[in-house]
C-alpha positions as CSV (number, residue, x, y, z in Angstrom):
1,X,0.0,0.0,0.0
2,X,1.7,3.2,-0.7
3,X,1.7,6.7,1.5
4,X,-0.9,8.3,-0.7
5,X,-3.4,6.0,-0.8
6,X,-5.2,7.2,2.6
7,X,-5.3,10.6,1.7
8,X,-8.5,12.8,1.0
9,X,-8.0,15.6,-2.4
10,X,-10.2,18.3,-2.0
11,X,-12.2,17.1,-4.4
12,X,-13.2,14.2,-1.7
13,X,-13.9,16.9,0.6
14,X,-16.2,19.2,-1.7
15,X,-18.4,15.9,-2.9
16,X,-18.4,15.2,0.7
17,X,-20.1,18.9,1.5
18,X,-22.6,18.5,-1.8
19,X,-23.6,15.0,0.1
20,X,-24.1,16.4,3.1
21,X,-26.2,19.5,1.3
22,X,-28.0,16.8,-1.0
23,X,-29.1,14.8,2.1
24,X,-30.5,18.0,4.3
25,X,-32.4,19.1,1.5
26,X,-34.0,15.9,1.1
27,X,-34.5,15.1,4.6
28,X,-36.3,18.6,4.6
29,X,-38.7,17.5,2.0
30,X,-39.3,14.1,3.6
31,X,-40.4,15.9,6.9
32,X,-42.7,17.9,4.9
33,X,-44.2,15.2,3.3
34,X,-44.7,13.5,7.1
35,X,-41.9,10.8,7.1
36,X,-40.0,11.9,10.1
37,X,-38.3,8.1,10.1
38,X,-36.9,8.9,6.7
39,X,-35.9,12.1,7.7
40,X,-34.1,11.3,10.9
41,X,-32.1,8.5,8.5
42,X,-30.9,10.8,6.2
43,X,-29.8,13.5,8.9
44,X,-27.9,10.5,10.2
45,X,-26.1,9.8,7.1
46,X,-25.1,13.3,6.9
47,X,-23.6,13.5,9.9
48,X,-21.9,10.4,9.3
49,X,-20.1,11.5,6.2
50,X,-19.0,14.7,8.2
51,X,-17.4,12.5,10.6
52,X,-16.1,10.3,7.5
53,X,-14.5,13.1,5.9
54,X,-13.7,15.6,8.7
55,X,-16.7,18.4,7.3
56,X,-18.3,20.0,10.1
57,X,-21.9,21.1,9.6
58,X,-22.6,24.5,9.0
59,X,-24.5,26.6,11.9
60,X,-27.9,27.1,9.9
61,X,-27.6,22.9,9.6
62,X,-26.6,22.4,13.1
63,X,-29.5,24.7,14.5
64,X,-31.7,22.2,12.5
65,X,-31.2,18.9,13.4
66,X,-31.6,18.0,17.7
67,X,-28.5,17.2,19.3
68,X,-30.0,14.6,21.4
69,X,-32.3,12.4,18.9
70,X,-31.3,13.4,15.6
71,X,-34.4,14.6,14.4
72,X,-34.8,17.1,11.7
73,X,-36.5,20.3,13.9
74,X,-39.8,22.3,11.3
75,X,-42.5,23.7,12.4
76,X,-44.3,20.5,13.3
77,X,-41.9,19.0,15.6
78,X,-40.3,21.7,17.3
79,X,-41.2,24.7,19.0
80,X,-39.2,27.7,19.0
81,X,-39.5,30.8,21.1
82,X,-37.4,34.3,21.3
83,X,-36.5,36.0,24.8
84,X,-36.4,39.8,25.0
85,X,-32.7,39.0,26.2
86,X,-31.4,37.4,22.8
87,X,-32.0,34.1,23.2
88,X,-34.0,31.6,21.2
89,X,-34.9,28.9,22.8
90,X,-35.3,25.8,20.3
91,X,-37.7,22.5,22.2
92,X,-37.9,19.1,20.3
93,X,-41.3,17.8,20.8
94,X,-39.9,14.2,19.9
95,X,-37.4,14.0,23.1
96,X,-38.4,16.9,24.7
97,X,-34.5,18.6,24.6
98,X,-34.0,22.4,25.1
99,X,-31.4,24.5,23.5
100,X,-30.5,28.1,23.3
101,X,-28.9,30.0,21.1
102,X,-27.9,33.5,21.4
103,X,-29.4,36.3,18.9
104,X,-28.4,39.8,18.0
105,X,-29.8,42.4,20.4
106,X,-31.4,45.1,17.6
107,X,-32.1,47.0,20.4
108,X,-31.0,50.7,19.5
């Protein structure tokens, strides 16, 4: 086996962050069209080629997916609120897990 064969290009890399693109788009549609089983799959495989090829997930994918069951978080499944402090607070109706995120005060 020689050095290079182990290596990732950045072409690897760059199929690897269309994938993961690809998949949240999909798993998007299948949670509109009521197939959060599906959808919770395909988030899965996403994350699992991030791991594979060292691509973390952008923020706007992060804050849609639940860090605790892996569910993709819409309108349905999740409930999100805003606190006059800057937070939002995202829920998960499937597990029940909280998380907040800090906003931009546009407060003047």
């Amino acid at each position: 086996m020689s050095k290079r064969a182990g290596r990732r290009t950045q072409g690897h890399e760059k199929l690897a962050r269309e994938r993961i693109e690809r998949l949240f788009t999909l798993a998007e549609e299948s949670s509109k069209n009521d197939n959060p089983e599906e959808s919770k799959r395909l988030i899965e495989l996403a994350r699992l080629i991030g791991k594979r090829y060292n691509q973390r997930l952008s923020k706007s994918q992060r804050i849609k997916i639940c860090r605790k069951c892996n569910s993709f978080l819409n309108s349905g499944n999740s409930k999100h609120r805003l606190s006059p402090k800057g937070w939002k607070t995202v829920t998960c109706l499937d597990c029940g897990s909280v998380v907040r995120y800090r906003t931009l005060n546009r407060e003047v």
